[in-house]
C-alpha positions in Angstrom: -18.3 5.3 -24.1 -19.1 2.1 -24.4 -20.6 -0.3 -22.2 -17.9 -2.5 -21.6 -15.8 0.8 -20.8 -18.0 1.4 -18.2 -17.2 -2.2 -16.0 -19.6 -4.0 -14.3 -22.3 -3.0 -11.9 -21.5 -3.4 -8.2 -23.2 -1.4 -6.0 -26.0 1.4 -6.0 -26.9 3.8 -3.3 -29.2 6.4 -2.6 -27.6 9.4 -0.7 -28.5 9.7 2.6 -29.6 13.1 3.7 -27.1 12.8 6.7 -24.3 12.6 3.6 -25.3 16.1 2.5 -22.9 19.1 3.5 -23.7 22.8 4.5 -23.2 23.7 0.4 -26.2 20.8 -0.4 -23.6 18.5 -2.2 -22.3 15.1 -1.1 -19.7 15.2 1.7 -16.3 14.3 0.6 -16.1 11.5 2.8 -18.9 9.9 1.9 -17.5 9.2 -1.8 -15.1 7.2 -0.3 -17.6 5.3 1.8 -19.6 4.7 -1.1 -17.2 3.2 -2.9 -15.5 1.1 0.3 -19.3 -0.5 0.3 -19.1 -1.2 -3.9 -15.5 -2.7 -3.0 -17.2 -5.2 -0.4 -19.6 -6.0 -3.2 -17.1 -7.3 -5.3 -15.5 -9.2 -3.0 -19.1 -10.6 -3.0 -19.0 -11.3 -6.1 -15.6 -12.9 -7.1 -16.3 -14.9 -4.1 -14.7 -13.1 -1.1 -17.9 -13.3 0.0 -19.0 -13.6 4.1 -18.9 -17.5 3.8 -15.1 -17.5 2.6 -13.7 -14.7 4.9 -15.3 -16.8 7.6 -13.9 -20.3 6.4 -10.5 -19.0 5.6 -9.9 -16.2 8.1 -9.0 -14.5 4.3 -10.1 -10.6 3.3 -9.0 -7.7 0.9 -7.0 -4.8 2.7 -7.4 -1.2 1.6 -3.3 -0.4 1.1 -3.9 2.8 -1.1 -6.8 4.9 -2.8 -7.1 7.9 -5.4 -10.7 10.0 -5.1 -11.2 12.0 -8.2 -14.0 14.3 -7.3 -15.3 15.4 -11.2 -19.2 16.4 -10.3 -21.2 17.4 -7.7 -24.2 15.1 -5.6 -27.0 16.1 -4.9 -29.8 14.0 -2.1 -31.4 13.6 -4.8 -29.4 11.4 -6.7 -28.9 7.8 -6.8 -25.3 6.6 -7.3 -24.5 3.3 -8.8 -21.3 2.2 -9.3 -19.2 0.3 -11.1 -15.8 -1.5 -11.6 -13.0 -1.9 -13.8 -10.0 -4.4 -12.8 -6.8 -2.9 -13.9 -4.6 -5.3 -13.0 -4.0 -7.8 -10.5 -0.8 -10.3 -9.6 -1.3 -13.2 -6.7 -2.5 -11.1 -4.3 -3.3 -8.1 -5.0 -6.1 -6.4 -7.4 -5.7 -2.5 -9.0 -9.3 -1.6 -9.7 -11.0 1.8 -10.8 -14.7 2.4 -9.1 -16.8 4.8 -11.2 -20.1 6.6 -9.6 -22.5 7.7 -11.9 -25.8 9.5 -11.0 -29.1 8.9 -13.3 -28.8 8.3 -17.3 -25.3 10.8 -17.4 -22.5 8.9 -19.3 -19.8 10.7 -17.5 -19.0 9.6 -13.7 -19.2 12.2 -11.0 -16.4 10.8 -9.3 -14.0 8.1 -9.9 -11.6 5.9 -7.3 -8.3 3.8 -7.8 -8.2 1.2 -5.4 -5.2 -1.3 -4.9 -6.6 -4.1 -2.8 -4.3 -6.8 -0.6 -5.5 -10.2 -0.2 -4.6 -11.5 3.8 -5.2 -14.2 5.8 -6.2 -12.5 9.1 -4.9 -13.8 12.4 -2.1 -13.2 15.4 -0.2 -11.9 12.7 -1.6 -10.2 9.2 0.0 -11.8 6.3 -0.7 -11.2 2.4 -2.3 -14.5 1.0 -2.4 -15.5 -2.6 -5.7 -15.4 -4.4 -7.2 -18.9 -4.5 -8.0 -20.2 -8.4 -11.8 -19.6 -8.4 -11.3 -16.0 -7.6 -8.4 -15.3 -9.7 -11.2 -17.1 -12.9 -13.5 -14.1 -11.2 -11.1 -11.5 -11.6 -10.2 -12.8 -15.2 -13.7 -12.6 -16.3 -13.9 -9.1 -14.7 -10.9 -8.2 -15.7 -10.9 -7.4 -19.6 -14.1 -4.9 -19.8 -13.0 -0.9 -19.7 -10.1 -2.4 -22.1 -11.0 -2.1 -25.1 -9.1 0.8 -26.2 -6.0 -1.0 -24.9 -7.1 -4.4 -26.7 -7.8 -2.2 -30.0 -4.1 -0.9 -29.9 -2.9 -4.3 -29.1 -1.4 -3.5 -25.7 -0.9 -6.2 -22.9 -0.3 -5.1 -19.4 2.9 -3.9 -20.0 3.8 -6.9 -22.0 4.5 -9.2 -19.3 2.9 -10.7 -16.0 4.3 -10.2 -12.5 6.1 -13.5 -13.3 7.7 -12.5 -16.6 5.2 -14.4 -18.9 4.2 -12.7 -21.8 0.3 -11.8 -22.0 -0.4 -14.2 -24.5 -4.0 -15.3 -23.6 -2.7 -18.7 -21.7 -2.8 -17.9 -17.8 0.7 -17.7 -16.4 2.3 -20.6 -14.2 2.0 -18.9 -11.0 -1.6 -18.2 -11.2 -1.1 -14.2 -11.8 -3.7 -12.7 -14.0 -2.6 -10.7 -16.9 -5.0 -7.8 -18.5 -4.6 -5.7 -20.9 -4.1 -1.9 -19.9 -7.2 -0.1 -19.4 -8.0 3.6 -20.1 -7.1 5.8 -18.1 -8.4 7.3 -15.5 -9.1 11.0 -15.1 -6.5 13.2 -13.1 -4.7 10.2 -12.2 -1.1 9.6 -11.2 -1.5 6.1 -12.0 -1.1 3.4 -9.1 0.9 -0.1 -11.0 1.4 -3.2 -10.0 5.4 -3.8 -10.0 6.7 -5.6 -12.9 9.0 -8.5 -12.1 12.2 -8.8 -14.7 
């Protein structure tokens, strides 16, 4: 693999020996923790950071995730993770975390996120994505593609708007990437396609 199929770098962790179960393996739970903390650190870096949920009352809701569990843990280990953005429309980004442990190639567990932007207040409502972060999530966006880019696949040919992926960013501001590979045992969370 590739490093570009491998995303970027987010987050590493050591595990905690409070994170270790009765068998000596990572608690289920605490995958999912691990990778809720790598989520806040991209939000840190496309610049949801602490400054601009503060200015804007603005933050990225959890509204489903995927655990693939594919290796054990040990409290031994340290985990670093990465991302891979899948796909993203105004307000919402479809991301894969991977965990890896040490120099192995393969991840021990991977996640599928899909991540709503709001604008918290009396009353939650979903916020588009303001242009500096949707040019973060561009330049994200394309690595763990390049099988898809190699075939010539778009994401599924057309934006959430209708525009064709043709490199120029559509009118409404949603990014367009090409398809990624996918990820192990999944079912495959997608962004709806507008007609």
């Amino acid at each position: 693999m590739s490093s570009a199929d491998k995303g970027t770098q987010v987050y590493r962790t050591a595990v905690m020996p409070e994170w270790i179960d009765y068998n000596g393996h990572l608690r289920d739970a605490y995958y999912s923790l691990i990778v809720s903390l790598a989520a806040d650190a991209l939000m840190d870096r496309i610049g949801l950071d602490e400054g601009y949920r503060t200015r804007t009352r603005c933050t990225l809701y959890t509204l489903e995730m995927h655990m693939h569990f594919l290796r054990e843990v040990k409290q031994t280990d340290t985990v670093d993770v990465s991302v891979r953005i899948l796909g993203t429309d105004r307000k919402r980004i479809h991301a894969a975390f991977d965990m890896r442990c040490g120099d192995a190639p393969d991840p021990v567990a991977t996640a599928e996120l899909m991540l709503l932007h709001v604008q918290q207040g009396e009353e939650v409502k979903s916020q588009a994505f303001p242009p500096d972060v949707v040019e973060a999530l561009r330049r994200i966006g394309p690595q763990g593609s390049a099988a898809a880019n190699a075939a010539g696949e778009s994401a599924g040919g057309a934006s959430a708007s209708g525009a064709a992926a043709s490199g120029s960013p559509p009118r409404d501001g949603t990014a367009s990437l090409p398809n990624p590979r996918p990820i192990p045992g999944s079912r495959r969370m997608e962004l709806p396609r507008s007609s």
